[in-house]
C-alpha positions as CSV (number, residue, x, y, z in Angstrom):
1,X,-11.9,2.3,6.0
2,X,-12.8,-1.3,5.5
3,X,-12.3,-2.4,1.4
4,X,-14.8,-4.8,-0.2
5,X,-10.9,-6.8,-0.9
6,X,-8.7,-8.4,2.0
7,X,-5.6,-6.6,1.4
8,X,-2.1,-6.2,2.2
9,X,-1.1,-2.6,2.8
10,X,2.3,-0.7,2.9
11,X,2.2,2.4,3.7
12,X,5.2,4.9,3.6
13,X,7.6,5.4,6.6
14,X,6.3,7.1,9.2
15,X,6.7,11.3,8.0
16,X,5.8,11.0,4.5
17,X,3.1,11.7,2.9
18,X,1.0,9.3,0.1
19,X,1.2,10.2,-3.3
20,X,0.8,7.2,-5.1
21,X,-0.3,3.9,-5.0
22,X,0.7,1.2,-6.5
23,X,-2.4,-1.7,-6.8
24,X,-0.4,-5.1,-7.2
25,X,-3.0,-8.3,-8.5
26,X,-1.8,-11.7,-7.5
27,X,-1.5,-14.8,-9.9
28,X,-4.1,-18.1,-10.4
29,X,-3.7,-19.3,-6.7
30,X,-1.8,-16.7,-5.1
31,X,-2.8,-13.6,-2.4
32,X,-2.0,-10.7,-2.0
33,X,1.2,-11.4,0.5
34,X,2.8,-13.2,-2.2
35,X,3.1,-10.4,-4.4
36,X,3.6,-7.9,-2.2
37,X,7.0,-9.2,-2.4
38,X,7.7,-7.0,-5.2
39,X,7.6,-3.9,-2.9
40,X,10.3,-4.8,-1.4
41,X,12.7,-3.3,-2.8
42,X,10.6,-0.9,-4.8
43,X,9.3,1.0,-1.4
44,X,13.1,2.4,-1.3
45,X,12.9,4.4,-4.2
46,X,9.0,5.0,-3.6
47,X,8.9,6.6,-0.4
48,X,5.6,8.5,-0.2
49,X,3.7,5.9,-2.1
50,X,1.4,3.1,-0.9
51,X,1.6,-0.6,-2.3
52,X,-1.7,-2.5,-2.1
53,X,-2.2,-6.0,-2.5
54,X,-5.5,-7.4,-2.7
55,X,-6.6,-11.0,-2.0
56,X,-9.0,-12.5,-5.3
57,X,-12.7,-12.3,-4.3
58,X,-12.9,-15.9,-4.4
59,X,-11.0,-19.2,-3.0
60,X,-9.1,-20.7,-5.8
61,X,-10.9,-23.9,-7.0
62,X,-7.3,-25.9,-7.5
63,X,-5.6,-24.5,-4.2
64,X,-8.2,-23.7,-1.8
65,X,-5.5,-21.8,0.9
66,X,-5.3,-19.1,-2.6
67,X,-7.5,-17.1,-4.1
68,X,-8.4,-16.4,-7.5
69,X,-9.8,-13.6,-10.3
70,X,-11.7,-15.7,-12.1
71,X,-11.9,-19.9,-12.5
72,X,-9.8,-21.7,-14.7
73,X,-11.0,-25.0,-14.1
74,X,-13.4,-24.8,-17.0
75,X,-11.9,-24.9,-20.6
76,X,-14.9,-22.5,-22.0
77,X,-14.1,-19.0,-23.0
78,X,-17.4,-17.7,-22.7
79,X,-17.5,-18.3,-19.3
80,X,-14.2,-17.2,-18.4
81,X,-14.7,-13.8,-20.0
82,X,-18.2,-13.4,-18.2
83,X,-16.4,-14.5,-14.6
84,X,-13.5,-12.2,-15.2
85,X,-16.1,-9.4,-15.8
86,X,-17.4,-9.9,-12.7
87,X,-14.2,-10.0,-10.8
88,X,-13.3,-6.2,-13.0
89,X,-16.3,-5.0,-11.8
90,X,-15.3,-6.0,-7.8
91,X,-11.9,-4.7,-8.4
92,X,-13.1,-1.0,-10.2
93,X,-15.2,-0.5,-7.1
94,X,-12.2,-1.6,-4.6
95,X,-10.6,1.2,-7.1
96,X,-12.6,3.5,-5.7
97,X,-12.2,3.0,-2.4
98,X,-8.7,3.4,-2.7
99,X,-8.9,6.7,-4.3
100,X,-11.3,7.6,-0.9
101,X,-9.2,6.3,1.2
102,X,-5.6,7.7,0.3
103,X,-7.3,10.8,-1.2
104,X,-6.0,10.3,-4.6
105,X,-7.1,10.1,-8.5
106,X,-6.3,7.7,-11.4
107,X,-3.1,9.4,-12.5
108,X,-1.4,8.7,-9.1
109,X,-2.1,4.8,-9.6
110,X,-0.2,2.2,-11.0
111,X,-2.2,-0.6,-11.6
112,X,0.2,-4.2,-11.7
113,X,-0.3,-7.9,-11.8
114,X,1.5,-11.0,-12.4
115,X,-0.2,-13.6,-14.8
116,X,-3.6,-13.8,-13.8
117,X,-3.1,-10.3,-12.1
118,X,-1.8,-9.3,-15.2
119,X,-5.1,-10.1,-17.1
120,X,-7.2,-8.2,-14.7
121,X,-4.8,-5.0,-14.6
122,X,-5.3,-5.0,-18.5
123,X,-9.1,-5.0,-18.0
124,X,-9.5,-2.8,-15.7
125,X,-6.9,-0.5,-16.2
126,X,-8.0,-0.3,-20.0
127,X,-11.7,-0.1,-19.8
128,X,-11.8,2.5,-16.8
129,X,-13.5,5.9,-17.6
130,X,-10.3,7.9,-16.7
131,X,-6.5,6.8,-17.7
132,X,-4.3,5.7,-15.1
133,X,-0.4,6.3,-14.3
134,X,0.3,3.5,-16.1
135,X,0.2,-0.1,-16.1
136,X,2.6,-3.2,-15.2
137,X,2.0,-6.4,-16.4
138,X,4.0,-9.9,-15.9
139,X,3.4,-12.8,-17.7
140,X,0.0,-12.3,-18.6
141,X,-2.3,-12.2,-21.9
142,X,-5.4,-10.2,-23.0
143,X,-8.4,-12.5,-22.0
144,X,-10.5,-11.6,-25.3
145,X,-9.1,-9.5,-27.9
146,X,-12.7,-9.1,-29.4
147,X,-14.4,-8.2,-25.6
148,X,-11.3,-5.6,-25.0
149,X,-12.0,-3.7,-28.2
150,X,-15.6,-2.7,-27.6
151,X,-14.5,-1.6,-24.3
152,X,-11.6,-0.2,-24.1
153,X,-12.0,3.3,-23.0
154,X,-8.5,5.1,-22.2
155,X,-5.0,4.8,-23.6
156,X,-2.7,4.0,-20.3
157,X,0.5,4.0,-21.0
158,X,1.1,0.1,-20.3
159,X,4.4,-2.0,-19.5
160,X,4.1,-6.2,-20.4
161,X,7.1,-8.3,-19.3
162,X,7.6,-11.9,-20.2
163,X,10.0,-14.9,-20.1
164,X,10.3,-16.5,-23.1
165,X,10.2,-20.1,-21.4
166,X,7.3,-19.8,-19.8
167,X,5.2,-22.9,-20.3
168,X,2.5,-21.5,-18.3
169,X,1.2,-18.9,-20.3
170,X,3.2,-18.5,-23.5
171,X,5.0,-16.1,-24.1
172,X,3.5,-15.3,-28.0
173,X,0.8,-13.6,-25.9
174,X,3.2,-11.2,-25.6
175,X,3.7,-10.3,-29.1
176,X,-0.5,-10.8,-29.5
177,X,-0.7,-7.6,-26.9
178,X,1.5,-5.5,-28.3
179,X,0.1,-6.1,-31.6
180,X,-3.2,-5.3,-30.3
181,X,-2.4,-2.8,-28.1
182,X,-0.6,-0.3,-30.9
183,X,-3.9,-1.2,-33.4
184,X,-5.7,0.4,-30.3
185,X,-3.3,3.1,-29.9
186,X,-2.3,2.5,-26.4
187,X,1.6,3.6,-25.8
188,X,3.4,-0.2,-24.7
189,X,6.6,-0.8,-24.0
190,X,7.5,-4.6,-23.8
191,X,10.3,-6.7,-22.6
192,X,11.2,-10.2,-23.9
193,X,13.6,-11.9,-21.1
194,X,15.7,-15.0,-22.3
195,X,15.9,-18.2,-20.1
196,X,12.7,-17.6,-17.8
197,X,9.6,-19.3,-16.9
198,X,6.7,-17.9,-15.2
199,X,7.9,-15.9,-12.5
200,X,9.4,-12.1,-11.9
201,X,12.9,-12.2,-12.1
202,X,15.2,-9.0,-10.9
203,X,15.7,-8.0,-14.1
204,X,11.5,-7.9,-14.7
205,X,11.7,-6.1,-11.4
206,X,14.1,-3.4,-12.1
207,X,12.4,-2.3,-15.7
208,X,9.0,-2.3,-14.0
209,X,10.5,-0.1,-11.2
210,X,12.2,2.4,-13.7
211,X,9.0,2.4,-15.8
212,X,6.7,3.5,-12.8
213,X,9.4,5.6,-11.5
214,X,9.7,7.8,-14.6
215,X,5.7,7.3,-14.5
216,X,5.4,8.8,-11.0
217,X,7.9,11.5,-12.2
218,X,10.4,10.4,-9.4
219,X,14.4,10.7,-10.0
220,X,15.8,7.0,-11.2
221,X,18.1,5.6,-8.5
């Protein structure tokens, strides 16, 4: 089956069977290679799932070899919420054509994203008509607190990690989802890590790993 996303796929050693996915969202300028990285060491304790990595639906406007969710280039929140609509709506149906494909239903998914990714996993995962495995978020933020509210449709339990150096996107978004997410009774477990900037470091590896793991209802390592 051809998805309506470019995507990198991993699929379990030959002999084992799917059953579970894991839906990784790349950053502002990133594909779906680059965080497929993150399987790398997860696929060893994860042997019958599937990791799947879509490319953004469009080029990225500041790095044209990247792709992108939805356009930052534009400082207008109005616009950025009514693009990354459109990009939830793309990625809900790539959803379910994953589901088709791998023969599998919302509580065998993991939706996960770093920054950007992260954004969209919230969006989707939240506003989706059935709850999910859970979600893993990396330095990311809720685009629109307000837009989220009205929609939000299902309590997945959700995982946000965050360095708290990142000058990227800062890490009192952190503390802004949480907040949010409990006033919208949505289980979230967070994870403040000293000394980082924007990126995934092995310890925001690890603590997403045992999160989907005990998610998945697989034996920690």
């Amino acid at each position: 089956m051809k998805f309506c996303l470019d995507s990198v796929i991993i699929r379990p050693e030959k002999g084992f069977e799917i059953k579970n996915a894991i839906i990784l969202l790349h950053g502002y300028g990133g594909d779906g290679k680059d965080i497929s990285m993150l399987s790398l060491n997860w696929k060893r304790h994860m042997p019958n799932t599937v990791f799947i990595c879509p490319n953004g639906h469009e080029p990225c406007a500041i790095n044209p070899v990247g792709y992108q969710w939805f356009d930052l280039t534009k400082e207008d929140s109005v616009y950025i919420l009514k693009e990354s609509i459109k990009a939830e709506d793309i990625l809900k149906k790539f959803i379910v054509e994953v589901k088709q494909e791998f023969k599998l239903s919302n509580n065998q998914i993991c939706i996960s994203g770093f920054s950007q990714g992260c954004m969209m996993s919230l969006n989707v995962g939240l506003t989706s008509e059935e709850k999910f495995s859970c979600i893993v978020g990396f330095s990311g933020k809720i685009i629109d607190q307000n837009d989220l509210k009205n929609r939000i449709k299902n309590n997945t339990q959700t995982l946000l990690i965050h360095g708290d150096a990142d000058q990227i996107v800062s890490s009192t978004h952190l503390l802004e989802a949480k907040d949010f997410l409990i006033r919208n009774n949505v289980s979230i477990n967070t994870l403040l890590i000293k000394n980082c900037d924007h990126h995934i470091p092995i310890e925001a590896s690890s603590t997403a790993l045992n999160f989907i793991l005990k998610k998945f209802n697989i034996s920690c390592y």
